[in-house]
C-alpha positions as CSV (number, residue, x, y, z in Angstrom):
1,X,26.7,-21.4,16.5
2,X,24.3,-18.5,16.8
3,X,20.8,-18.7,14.8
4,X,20.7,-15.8,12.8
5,X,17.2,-12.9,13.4
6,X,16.2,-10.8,10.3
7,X,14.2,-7.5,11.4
8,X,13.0,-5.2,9.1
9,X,11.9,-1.6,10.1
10,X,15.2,-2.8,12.8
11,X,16.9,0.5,13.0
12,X,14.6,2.6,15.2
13,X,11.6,2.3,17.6
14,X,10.3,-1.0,18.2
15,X,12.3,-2.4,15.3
16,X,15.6,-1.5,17.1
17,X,14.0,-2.8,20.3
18,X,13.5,-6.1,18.7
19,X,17.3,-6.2,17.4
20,X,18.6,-5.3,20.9
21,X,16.2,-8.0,22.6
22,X,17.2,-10.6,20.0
23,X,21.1,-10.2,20.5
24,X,21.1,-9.9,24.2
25,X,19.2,-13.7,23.9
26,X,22.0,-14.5,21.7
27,X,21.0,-14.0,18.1
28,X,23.4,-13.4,15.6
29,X,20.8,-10.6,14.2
30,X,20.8,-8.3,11.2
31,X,18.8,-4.8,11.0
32,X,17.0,-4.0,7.6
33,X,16.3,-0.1,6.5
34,X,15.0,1.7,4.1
35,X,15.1,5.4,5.2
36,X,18.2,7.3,6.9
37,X,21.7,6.1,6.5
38,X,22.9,8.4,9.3
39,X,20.1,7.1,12.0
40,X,21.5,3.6,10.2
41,X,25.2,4.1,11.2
42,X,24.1,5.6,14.4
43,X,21.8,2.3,15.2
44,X,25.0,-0.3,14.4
45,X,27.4,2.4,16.6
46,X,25.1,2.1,19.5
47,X,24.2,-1.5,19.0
48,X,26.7,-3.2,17.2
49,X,24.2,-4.5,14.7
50,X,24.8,-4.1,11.3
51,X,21.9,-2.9,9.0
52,X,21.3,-3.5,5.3
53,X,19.3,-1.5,3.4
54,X,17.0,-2.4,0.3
55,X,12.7,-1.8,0.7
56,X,10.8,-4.6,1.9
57,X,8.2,-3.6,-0.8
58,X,10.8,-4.7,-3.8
59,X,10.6,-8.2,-4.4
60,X,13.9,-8.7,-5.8
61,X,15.1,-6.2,-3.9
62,X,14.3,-8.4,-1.0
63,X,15.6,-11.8,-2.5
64,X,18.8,-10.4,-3.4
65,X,19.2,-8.7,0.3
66,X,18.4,-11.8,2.4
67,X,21.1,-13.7,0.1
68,X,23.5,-10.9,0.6
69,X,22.7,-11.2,4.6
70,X,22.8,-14.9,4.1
71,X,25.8,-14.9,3.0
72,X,27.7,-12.8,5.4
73,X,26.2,-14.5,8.6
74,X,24.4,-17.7,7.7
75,X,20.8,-18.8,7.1
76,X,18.1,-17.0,8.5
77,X,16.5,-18.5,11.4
78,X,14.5,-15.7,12.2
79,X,12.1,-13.1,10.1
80,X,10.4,-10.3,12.4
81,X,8.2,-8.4,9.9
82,X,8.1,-5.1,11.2
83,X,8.5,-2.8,8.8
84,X,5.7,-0.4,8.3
85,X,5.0,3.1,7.2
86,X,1.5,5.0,7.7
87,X,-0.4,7.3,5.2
88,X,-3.5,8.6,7.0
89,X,-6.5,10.2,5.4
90,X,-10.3,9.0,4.8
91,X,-11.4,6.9,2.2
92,X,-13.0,10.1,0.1
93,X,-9.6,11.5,0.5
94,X,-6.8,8.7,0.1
95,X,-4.9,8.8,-3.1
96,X,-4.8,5.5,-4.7
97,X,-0.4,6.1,-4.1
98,X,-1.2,5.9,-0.4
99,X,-4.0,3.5,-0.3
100,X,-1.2,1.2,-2.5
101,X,2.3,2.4,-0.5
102,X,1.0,1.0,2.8
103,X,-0.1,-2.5,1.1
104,X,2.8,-3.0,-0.3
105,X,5.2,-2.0,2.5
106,X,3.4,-3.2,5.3
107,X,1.7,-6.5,4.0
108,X,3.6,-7.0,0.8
109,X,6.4,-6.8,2.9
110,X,5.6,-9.8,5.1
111,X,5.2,-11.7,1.6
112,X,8.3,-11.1,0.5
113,X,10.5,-11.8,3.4
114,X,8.9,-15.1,3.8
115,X,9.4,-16.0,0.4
116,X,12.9,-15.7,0.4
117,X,13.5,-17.3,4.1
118,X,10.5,-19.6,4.7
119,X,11.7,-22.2,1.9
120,X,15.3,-22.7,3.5
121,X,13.3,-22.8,7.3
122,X,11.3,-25.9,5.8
123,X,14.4,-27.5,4.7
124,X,16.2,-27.1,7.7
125,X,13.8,-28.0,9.6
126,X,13.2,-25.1,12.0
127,X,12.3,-21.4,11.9
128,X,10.2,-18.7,13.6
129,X,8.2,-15.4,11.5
130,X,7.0,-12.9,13.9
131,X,5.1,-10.6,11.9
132,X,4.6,-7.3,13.7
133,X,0.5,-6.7,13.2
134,X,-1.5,-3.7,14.8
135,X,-4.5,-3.2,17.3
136,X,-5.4,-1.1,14.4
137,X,-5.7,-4.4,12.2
138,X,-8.0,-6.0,14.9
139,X,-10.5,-3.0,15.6
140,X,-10.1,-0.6,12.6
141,X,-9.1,2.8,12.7
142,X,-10.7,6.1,11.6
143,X,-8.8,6.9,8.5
144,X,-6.8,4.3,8.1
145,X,-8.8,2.0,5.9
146,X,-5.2,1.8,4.0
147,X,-3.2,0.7,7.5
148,X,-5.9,-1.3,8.8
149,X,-6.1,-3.1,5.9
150,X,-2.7,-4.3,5.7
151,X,-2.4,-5.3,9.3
152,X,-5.7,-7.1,9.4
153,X,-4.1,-9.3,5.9
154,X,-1.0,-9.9,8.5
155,X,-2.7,-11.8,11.1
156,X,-4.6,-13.8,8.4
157,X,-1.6,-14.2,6.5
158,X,0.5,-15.2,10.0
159,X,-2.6,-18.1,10.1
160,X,-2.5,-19.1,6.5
161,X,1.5,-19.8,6.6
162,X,1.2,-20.9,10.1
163,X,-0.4,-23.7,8.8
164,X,2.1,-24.7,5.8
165,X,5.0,-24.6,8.3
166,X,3.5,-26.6,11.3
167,X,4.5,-29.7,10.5
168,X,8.6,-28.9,9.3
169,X,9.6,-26.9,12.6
170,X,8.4,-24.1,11.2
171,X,6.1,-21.5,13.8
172,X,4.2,-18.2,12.1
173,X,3.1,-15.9,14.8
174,X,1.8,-12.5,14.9
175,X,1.8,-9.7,17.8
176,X,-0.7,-7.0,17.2
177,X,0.8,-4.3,19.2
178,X,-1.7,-1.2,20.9
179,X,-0.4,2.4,21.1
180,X,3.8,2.1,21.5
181,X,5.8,5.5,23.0
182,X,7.8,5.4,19.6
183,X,8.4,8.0,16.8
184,X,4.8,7.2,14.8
185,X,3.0,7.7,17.9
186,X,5.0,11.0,18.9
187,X,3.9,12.8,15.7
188,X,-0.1,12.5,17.1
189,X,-1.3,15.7,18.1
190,X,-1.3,15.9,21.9
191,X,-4.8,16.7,22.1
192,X,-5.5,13.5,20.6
193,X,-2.9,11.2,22.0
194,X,-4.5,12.5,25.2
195,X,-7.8,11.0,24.1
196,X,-6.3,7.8,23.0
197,X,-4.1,7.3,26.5
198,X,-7.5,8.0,28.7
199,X,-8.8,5.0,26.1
200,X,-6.3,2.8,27.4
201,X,-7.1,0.5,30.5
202,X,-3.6,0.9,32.7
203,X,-3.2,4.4,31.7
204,X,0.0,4.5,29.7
205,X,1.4,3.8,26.2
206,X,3.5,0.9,25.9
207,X,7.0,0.5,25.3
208,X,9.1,-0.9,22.3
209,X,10.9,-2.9,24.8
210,X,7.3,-4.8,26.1
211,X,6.8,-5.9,22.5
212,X,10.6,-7.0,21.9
213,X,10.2,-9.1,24.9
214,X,7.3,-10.4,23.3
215,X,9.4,-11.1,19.7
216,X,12.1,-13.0,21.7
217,X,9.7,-15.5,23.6
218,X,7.8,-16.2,20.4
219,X,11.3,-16.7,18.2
220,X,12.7,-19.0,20.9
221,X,13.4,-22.9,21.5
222,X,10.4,-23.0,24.0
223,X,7.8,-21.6,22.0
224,X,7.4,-24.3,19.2
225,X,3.8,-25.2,20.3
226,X,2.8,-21.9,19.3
227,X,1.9,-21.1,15.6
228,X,-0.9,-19.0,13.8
229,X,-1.3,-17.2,16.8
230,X,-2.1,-13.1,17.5
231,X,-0.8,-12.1,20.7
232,X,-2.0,-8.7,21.9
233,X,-0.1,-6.2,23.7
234,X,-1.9,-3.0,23.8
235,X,-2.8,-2.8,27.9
236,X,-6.1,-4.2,27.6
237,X,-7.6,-1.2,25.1
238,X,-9.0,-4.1,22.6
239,X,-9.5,-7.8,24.0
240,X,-9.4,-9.8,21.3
């Protein structure tokens, strides 16, 4: 029988990338959503992935979902954290609703998906979190204290569960992703995109494909001596 793959964010960019990867290496995987039911329907059409939809940011919200998900195709194996949503500004700027948004989606989010799938890992003996990180979370970002924030909590949070999980089966990584060709990055001005590509060591943004690749080795049978570890794919822009 198939192990089941949660995703969150798994509808577009690198979140659909990861669902695509996951299935083709035989996961039995479901897509989580928050935003458009259209792109939603659209995704499972193209993919043949069904999503479910609840925000990653809602605690019960998030305990009831996974049961629902559960229940239709077994216990999750799985968890890729990557859900995450941006709200850009400086410090003197940020609204306290952004500064708190981001938290809760992007690291609050890893939180709650663990809680409700890590428990049933331990038990069983075997699981694999991926949380989805940020180069951002490693080197900082002009106006982002908000982002940065939550993605430097992931990779200590990846190490502090990494370490609970070790000795049931159960591996906590994290991939800290550099600049990715996907929507987020699209809405950058050109100008400064421009700026940020010359930054970046072979010359090119990466693709959501190169970090789902990354997902599936790290959520695989042959990976289980690696746990609490970052893994950086950002084409050499921050060596960490």
């Amino acid at each position: 029988m198939a192990r089941v793959a949660l995703v969150t964010g798994g509808t577009r960019g690198i979140g659909e990338a990861v669902c695509t990867g996951l299935k083709a290496a035989g996961f039995s995987v479901a897509a989580v959503y928050v935003g458009s039911d259209e792109r939603a329907a659209d995704f499972t059409a193209r993919t043949g992935i069904k999503a479910w939809k609840f925000n990653v940011a809602d605690h019960q919200a998030v305990l009831d979902g996974v049961a629902a998900i559960e229940a239709e195709l077994g216990p999750v194996d799985v968890a890729v954290n990557n859900a995450g949503i941006t709200r850009d500004g400086t410090l003197l700027k940020m609204s306290f609703e952004a500064w708190k948004e981001v938290i809760d989606v992007n690291l609050g989010g890893c939180f709650n998906i663990a809680k409700a799938v890590f428990p049933g890992m331990r038990q069983r003996g075997w699981g694999r979190i991926v949380n989805i990180g940020s180069i951002n979370g490693q080197a900082g970002q002009y106006g982002q204290v908000n982002y940065a924030a939550a993605k430097s909590g992931i990779h200590g949070f990846t190490k502090a569960l990494a370490q609970e999980g070790a000795k049931f089966g159960v591996t906590v990584n994290a991939i800290a992703p550099g600049y990715i060709d996907t929507d987020m990055v699209a809405a950058v001005p050109p100008d400064v995109l421009e700026k940020i590509v010359a930054k970046i060591p072979v010359g090119r943004l990466g693709h959501a494909e190169e970090i789902a690749r990354a997902v599936v080795f790290l959520a695989g049978e042959d990976a289980g001596f690696i746990t609490g570890s970052t893994m950086s794919v950002n084409g050499g822009q921050h060596m960490y």
